[in-house]
TORKOL-4160 file (C-alpha; in steps of 0.2 Angstrom, whole numbers, padded with zeros to 4 digits, m for minus):
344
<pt num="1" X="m0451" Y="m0139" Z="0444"/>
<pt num="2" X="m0462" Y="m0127" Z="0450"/>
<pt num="3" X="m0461" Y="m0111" Z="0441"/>
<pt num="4" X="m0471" Y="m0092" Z="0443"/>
<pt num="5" X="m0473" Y="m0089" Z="0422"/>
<pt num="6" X="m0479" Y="m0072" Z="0414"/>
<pt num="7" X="m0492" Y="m0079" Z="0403"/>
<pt num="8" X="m0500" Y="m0064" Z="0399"/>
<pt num="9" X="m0499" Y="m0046" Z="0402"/>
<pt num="10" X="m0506" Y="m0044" Z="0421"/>
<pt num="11" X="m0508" Y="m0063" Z="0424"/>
<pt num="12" X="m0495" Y="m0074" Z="0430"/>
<pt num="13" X="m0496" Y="m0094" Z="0433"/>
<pt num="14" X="m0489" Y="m0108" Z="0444"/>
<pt num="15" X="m0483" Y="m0119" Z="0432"/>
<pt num="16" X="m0473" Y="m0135" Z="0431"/>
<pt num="17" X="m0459" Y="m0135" Z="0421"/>
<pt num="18" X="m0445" Y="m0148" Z="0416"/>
<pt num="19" X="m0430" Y="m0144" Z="0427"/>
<pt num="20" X="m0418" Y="m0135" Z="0414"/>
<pt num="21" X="m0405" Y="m0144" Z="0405"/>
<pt num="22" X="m0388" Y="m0139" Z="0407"/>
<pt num="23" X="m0372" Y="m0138" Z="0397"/>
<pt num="24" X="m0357" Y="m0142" Z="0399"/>
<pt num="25" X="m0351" Y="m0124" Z="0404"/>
<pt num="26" X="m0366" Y="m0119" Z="0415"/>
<pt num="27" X="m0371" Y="m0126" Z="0432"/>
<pt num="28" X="m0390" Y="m0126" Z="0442"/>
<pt num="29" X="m0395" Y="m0118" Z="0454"/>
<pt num="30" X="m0407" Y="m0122" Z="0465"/>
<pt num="31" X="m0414" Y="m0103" Z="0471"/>
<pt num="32" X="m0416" Y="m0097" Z="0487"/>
<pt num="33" X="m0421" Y="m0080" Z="0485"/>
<pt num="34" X="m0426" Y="m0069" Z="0470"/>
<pt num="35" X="m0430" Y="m0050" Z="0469"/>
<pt num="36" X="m0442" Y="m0040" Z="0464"/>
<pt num="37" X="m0435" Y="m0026" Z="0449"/>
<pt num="38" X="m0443" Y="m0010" Z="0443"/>
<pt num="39" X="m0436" Y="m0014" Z="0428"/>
<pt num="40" X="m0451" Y="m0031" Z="0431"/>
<pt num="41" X="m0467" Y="m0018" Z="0433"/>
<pt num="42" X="m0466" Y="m0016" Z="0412"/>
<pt num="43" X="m0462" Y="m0036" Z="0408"/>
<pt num="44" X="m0479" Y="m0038" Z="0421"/>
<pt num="45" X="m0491" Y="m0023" Z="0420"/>
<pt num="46" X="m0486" Y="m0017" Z="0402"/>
<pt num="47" X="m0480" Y="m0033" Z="0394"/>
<pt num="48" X="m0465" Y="m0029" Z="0388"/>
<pt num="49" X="m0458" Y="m0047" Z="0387"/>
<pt num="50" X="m0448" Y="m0055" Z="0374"/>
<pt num="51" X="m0461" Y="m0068" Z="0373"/>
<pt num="52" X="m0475" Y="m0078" Z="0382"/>
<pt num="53" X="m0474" Y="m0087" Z="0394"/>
<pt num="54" X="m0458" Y="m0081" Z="0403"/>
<pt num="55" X="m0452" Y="m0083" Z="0420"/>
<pt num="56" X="m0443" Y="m0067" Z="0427"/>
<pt num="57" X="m0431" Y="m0063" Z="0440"/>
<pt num="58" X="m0413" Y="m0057" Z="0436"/>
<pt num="59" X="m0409" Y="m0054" Z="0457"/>
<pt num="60" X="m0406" Y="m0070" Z="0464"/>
<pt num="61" X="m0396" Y="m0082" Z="0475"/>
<pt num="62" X="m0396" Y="m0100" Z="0479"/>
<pt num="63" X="m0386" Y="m0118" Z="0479"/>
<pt num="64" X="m0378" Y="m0126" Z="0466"/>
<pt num="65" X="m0387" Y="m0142" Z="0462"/>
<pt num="66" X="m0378" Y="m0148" Z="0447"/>
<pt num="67" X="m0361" Y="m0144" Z="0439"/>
<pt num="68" X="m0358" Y="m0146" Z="0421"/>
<pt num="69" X="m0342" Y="m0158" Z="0415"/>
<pt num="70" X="m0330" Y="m0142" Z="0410"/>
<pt num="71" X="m0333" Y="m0132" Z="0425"/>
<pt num="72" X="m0320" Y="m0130" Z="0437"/>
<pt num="73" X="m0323" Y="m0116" Z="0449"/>
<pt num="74" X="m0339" Y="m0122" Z="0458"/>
<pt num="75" X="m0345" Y="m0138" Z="0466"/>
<pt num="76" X="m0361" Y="m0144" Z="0469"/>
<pt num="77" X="m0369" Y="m0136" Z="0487"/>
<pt num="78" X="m0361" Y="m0120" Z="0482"/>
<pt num="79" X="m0369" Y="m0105" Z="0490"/>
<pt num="80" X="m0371" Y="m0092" Z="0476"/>
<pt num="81" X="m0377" Y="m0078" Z="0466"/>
<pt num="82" X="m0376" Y="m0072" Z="0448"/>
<pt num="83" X="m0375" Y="m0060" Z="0435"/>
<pt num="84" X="m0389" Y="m0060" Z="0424"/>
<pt num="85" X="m0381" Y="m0052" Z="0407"/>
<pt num="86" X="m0376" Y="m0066" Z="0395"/>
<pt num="87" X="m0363" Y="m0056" Z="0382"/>
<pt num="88" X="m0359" Y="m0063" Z="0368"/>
<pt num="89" X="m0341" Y="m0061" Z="0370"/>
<pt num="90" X="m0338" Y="m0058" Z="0353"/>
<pt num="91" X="m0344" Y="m0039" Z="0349"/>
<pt num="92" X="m0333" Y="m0024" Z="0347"/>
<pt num="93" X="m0340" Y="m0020" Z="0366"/>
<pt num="94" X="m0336" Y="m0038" Z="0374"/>
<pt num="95" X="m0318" Y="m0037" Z="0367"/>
<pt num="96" X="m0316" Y="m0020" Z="0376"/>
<pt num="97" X="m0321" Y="m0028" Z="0392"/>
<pt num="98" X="m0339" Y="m0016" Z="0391"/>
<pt num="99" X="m0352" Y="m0030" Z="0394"/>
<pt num="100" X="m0365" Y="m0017" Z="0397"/>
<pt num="101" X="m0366" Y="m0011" Z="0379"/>
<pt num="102" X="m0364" Y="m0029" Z="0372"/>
<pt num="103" X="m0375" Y="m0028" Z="0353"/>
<pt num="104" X="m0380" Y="m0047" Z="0356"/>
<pt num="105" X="m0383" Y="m0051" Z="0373"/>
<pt num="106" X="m0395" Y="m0062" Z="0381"/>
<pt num="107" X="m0402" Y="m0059" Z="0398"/>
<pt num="108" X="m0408" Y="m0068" Z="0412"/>
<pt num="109" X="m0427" Y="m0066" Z="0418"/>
<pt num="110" X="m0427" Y="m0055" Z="0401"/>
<pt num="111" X="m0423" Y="m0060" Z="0384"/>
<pt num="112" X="m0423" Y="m0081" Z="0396"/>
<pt num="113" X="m0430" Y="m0088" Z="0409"/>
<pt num="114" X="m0427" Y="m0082" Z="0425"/>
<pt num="115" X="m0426" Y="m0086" Z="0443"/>
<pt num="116" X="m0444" Y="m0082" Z="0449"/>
<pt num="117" X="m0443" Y="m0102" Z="0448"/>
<pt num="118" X="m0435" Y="m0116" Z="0459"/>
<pt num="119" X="m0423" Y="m0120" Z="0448"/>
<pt num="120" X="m0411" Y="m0108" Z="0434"/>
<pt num="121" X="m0395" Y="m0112" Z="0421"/>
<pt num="122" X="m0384" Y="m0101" Z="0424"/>
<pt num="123" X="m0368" Y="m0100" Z="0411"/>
<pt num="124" X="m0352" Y="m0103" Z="0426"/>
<pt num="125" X="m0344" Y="m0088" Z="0419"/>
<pt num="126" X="m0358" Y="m0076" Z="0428"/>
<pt num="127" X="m0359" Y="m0087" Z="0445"/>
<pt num="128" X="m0350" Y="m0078" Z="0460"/>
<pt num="129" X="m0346" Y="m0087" Z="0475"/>
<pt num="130" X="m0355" Y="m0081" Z="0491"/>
<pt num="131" X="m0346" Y="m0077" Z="0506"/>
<pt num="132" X="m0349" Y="m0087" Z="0522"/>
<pt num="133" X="m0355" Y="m0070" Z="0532"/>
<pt num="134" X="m0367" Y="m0066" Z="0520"/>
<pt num="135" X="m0384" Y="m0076" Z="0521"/>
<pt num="136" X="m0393" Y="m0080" Z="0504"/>
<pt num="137" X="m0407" Y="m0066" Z="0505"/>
<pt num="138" X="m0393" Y="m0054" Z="0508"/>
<pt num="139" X="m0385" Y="m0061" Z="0493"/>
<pt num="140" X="m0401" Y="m0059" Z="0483"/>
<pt num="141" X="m0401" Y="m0040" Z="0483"/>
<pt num="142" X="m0383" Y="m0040" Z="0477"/>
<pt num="143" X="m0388" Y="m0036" Z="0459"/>
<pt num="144" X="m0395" Y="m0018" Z="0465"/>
<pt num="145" X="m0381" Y="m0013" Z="0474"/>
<pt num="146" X="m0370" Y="m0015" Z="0459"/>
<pt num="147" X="m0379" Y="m0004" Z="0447"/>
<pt num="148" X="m0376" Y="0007" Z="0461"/>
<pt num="149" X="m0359" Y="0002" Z="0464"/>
<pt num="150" X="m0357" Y="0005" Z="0445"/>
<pt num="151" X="m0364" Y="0024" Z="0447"/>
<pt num="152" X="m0353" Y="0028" Z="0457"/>
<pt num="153" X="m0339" Y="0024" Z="0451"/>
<pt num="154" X="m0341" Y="0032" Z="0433"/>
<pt num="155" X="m0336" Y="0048" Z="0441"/>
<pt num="156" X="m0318" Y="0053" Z="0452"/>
<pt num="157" X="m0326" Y="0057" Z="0468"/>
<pt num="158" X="m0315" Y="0064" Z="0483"/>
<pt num="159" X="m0317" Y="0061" Z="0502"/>
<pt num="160" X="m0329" Y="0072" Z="0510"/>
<pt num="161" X="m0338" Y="0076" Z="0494"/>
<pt num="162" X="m0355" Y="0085" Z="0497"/>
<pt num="163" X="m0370" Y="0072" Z="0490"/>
<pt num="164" X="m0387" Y="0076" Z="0484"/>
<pt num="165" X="m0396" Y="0059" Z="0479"/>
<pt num="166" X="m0412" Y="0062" Z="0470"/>
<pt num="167" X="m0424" Y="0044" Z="0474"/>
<pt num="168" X="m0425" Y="0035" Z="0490"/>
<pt num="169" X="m0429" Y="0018" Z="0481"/>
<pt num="170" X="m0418" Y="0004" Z="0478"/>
<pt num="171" X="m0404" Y="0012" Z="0469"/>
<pt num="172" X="m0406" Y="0028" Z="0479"/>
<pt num="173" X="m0403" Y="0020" Z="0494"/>
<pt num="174" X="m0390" Y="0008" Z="0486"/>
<pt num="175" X="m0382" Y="0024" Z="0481"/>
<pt num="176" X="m0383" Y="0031" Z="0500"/>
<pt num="177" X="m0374" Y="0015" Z="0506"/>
<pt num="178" X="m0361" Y="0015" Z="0493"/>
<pt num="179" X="m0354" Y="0033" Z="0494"/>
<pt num="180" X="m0356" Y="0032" Z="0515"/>
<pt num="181" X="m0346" Y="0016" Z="0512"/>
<pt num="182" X="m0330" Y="0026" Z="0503"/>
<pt num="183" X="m0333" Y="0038" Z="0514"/>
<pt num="184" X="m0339" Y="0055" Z="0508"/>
<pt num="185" X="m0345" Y="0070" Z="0518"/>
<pt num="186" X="m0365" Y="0076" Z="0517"/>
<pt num="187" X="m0375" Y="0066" Z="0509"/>
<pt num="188" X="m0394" Y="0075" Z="0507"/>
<pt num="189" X="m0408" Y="0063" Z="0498"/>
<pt num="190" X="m0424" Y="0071" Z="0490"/>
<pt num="191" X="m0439" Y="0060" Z="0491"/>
<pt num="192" X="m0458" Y="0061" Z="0491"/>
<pt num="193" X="m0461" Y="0047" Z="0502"/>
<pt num="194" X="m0455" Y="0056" Z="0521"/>
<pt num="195" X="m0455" Y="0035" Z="0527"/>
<pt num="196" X="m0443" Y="0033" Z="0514"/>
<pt num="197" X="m0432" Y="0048" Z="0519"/>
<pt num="198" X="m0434" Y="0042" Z="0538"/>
<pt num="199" X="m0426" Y="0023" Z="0531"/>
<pt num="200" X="m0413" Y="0035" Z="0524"/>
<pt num="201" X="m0408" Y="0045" Z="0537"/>
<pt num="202" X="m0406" Y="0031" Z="0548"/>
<pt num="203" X="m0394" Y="0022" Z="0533"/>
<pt num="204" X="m0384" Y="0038" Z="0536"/>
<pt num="205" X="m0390" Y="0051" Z="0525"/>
<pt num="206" X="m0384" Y="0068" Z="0533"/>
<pt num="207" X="m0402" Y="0079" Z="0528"/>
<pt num="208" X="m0416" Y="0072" Z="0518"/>
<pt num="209" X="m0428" Y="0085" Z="0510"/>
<pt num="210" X="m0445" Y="0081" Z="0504"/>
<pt num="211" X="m0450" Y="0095" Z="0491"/>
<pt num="212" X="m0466" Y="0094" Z="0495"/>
<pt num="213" X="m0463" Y="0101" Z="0512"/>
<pt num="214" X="m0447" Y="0110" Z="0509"/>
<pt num="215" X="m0444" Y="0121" Z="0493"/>
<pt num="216" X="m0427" Y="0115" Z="0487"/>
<pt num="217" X="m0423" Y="0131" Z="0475"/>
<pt num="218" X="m0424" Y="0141" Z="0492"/>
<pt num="219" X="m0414" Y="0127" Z="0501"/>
<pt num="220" X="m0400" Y="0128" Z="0489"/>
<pt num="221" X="m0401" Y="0148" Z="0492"/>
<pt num="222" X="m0394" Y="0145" Z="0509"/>
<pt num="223" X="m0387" Y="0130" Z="0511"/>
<pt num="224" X="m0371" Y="0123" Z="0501"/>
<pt num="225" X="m0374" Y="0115" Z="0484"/>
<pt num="226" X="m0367" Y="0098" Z="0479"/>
<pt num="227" X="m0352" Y="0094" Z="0472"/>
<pt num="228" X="m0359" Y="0078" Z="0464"/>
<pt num="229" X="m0378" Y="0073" Z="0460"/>
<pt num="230" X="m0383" Y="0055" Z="0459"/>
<pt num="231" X="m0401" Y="0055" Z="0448"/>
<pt num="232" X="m0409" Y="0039" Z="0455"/>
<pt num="233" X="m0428" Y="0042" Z="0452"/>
<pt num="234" X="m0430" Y="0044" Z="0433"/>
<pt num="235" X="m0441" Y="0057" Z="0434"/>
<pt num="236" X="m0440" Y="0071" Z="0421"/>
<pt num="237" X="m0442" Y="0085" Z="0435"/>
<pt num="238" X="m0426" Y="0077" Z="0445"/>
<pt num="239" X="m0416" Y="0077" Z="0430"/>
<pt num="240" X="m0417" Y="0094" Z="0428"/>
<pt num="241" X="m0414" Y="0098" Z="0445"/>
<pt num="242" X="m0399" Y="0089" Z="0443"/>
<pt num="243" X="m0393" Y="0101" Z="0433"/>
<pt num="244" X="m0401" Y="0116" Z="0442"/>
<pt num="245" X="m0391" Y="0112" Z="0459"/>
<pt num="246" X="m0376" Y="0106" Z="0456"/>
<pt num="247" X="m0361" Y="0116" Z="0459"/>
<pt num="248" X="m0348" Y="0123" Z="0448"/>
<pt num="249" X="m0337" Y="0112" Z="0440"/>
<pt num="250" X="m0347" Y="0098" Z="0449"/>
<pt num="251" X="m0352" Y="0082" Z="0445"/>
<pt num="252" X="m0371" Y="0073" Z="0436"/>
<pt num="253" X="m0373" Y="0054" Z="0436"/>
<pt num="254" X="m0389" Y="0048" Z="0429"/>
<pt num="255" X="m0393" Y="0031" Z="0434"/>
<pt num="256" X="m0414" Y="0032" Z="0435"/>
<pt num="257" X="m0422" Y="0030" Z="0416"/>
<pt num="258" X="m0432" Y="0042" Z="0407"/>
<pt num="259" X="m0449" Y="0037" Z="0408"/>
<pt num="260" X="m0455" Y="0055" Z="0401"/>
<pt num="261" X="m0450" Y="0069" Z="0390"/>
<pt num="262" X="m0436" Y="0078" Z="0398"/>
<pt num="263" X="m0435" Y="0096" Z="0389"/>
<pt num="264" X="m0421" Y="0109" Z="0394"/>
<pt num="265" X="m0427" Y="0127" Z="0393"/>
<pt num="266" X="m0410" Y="0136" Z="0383"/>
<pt num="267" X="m0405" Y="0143" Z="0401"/>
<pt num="268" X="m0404" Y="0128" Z="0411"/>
<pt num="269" X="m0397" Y="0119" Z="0396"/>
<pt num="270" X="m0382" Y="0133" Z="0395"/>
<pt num="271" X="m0378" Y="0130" Z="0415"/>
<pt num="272" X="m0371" Y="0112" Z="0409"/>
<pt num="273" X="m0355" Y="0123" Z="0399"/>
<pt num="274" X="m0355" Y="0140" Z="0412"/>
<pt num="275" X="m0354" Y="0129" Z="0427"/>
<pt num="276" X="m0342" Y="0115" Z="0417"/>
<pt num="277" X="m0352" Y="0102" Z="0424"/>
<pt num="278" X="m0348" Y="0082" Z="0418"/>
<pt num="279" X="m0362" Y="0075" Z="0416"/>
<pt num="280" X="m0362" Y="0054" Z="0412"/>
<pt num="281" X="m0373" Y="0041" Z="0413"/>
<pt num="282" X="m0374" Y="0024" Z="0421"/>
<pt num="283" X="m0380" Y="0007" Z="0413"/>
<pt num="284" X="m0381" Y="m0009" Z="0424"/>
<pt num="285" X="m0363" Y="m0016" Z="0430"/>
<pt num="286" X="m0352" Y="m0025" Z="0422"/>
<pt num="287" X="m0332" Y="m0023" Z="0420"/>
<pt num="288" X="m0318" Y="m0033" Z="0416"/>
<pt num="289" X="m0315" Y="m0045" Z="0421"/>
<pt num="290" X="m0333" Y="m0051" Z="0417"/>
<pt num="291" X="m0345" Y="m0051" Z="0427"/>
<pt num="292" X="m0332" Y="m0037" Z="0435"/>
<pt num="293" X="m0327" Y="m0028" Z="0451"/>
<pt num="294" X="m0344" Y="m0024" Z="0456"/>
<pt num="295" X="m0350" Y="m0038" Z="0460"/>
<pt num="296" X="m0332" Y="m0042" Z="0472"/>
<pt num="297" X="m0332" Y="m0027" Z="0478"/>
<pt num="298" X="m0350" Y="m0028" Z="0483"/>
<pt num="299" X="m0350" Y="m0045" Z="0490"/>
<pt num="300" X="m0332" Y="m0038" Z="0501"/>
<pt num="301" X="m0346" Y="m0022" Z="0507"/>
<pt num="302" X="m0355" Y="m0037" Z="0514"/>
<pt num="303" X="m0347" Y="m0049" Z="0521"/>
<pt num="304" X="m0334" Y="m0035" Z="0530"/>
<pt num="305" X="m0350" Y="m0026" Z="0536"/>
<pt num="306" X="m0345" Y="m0010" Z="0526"/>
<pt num="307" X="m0365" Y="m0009" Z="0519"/>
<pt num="308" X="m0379" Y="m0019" Z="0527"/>
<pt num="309" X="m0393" Y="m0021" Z="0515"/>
<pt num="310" X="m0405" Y="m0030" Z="0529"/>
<pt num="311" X="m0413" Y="m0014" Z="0531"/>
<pt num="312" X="m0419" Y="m0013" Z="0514"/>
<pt num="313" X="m0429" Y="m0030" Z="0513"/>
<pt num="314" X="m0447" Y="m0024" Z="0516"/>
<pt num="315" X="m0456" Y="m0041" Z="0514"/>
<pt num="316" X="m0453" Y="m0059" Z="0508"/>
<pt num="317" X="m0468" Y="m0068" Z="0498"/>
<pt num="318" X="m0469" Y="m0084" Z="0491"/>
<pt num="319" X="m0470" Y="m0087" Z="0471"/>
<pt num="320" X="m0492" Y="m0091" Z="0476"/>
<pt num="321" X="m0492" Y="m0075" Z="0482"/>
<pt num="322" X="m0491" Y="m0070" Z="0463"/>
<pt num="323" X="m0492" Y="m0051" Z="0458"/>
<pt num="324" X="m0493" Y="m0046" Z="0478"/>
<pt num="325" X="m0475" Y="m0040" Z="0478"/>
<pt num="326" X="m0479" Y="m0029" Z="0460"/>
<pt num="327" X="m0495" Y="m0023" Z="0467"/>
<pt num="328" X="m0485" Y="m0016" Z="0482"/>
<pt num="329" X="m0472" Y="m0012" Z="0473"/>
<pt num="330" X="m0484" Y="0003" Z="0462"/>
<pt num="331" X="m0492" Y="0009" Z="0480"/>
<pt num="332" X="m0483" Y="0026" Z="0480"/>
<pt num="333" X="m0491" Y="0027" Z="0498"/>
<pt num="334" X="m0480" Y="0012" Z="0503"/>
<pt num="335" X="m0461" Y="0014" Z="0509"/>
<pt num="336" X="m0457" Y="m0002" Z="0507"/>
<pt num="337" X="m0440" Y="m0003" Z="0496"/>
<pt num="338" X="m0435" Y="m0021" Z="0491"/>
<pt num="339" X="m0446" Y="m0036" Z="0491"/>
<pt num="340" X="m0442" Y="m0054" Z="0487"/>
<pt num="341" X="m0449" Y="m0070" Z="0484"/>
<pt num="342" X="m0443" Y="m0086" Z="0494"/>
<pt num="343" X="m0443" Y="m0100" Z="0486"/>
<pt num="344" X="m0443" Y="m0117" Z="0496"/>
């Protein structure tokens, strides 16, 4: 099979590889449609890889080709997508039904192979059937909206609750869907990209704000602050604002990674106990049972019509377009939100 391997830091290769071998627990699939992470950018411009060469792609759907002899649940011709955690099942964690904080987990694209490929085992314990009104790209992107999915519900969060989403990216705009979906009230997104907040406004964001244009201290000062903060864009100055803005006894989920030093002067730090703010975080999106009601519920958003994620496919390569989608993907001029490979 034909498969796009990071050989090197920077440098990926077309390369045949044997079809894998399945087990008697796992089924193939033959993949339609893999996604592009920012959690990939590392693995490919840094080369933070388990090992080389590694094929990537943990976002991915497709047809079930082969079935091993003990599964049940799934037939060949299937239309599919998967979870890419592989928990060990055995950990304190797995026993608790908390697959996300697993100690021995394997993971697809990751720690294995992954779906930037035209074939990938899959364990049938992580497979999920696709519903017939959802197409296959749609399906690809489903990975996404779980980890926002996932966000939002580690908090209690009341109808018509006011928003503030910081990140109009992926999971910002996963986030935006997710909470319009269960139906809050205003839901403002902060972004420097003004495309991006004009995509999100017309996925139903109330106000957008880009502080470069718009002070967001002074905005707060006369306008209502949120009841609930979703930190989507892992930038050390959001994370504090998270903090700065929120109302009393609000609500702080941080779902965007630290990618620099985030340092609390004593005063903002204090407004955590003097505004009784909860503050939790989020990491990926798995429940019991595994892979959990995220990936349900987020395929019923689908197929119901409930959250359309079309909006957010920017552009489809093929795996010989290469690095393409990862070079976009760092253009901080582009809006462009989700890309995917096709693969034929």
């Amino acid at each position: 099979m034909k498969s796009l391997s990071l050989v090197d830091e920077e440098k990926f290769e077309i390369i045949e590889k044997n079809i894998p071998e399945i087990n008697e627990n796992q089924v193939l699939i033959k993949v339609a449609y893999c996604g592009v992470c920012g959690s990939d950018l590392d693995r490919y411009f840094k080369g933070k890889v388990h090992f080389f060469p590694i094929t990537l792609g943990h976002e991915f759907s497709g047809t079930i080709e082969k079935v091993g002899t003990d599964v049940k649940d799934f037939n060949i011709g299937d239309r599919v997508t998967a979870a890419p955690i592989v928990p060990c099942g055995k950990c304190e964690y797995c026993e608790r039904g908390e697959f996300a904080h697993c100690t021995h987990y394997s993971f697809i694209g990751s720690r294995q192979d992954g779906a930037m490929a035209e074939y990938v085992a899959v364990n049938a314990e992580n497979v999920i059937k696709v519903p017939d009104k959802v197409t296959l790209k749609e399906a690809a992107l489903i990975e996404p909206l779980t980890v926002a999915l996932h966000g939002v519900e580690r908090i209690n969060m009341h109808a018509g609750s006011n928003v503030l989403i910081f990140g109009a990216g992926t999971i910002g705009m996963m986030t935006l869907l997710s909470v319009k979906a269960l139906g809050v009230g205003n839901v403002t997104v902060v972004d420097l990209n003004s495309e991006k907040l004009i995509k999100a406004q017309k996925l139903g964001a109330d106000t957008v704000i880009n502080p470069l244009e718009i002070d967001l201290s002074e905005y707060f000062q006369e306008h209502d602050n949120p009841e609930i903060v979703f930190e989507t864009a892992g930038a050390s100055q959001t994370q504090l604002q998270s903090i700065e803005f929120v109302k009393h006894l609000g609500k702080v989920v941080f779902i965007g990674t630290a990618t620099k030093n985030v340092n609390f002067d004593p005063k903002l730090f204090e407004q955590i106990l003097r505004k009784e703010i909860i503050v939790t975080g989020s990491w990926m999106s798995y429940s019991a049972p595994f892979p959990g009601y995220e990936w349900t519920a987020g395929l019923n958003y689908l197929s119901q019509g409930k959250i359309d994620v079309k909006p957010l496919i920017s552009e489809v390569f093929t795996l010989e377009d290469k690095s393409k989608p990862f070079d976009r993907m760092i253009d901080k001029e582009l809006p462009s939100i989700k890309y995917l490979y096709e693969i034929k």
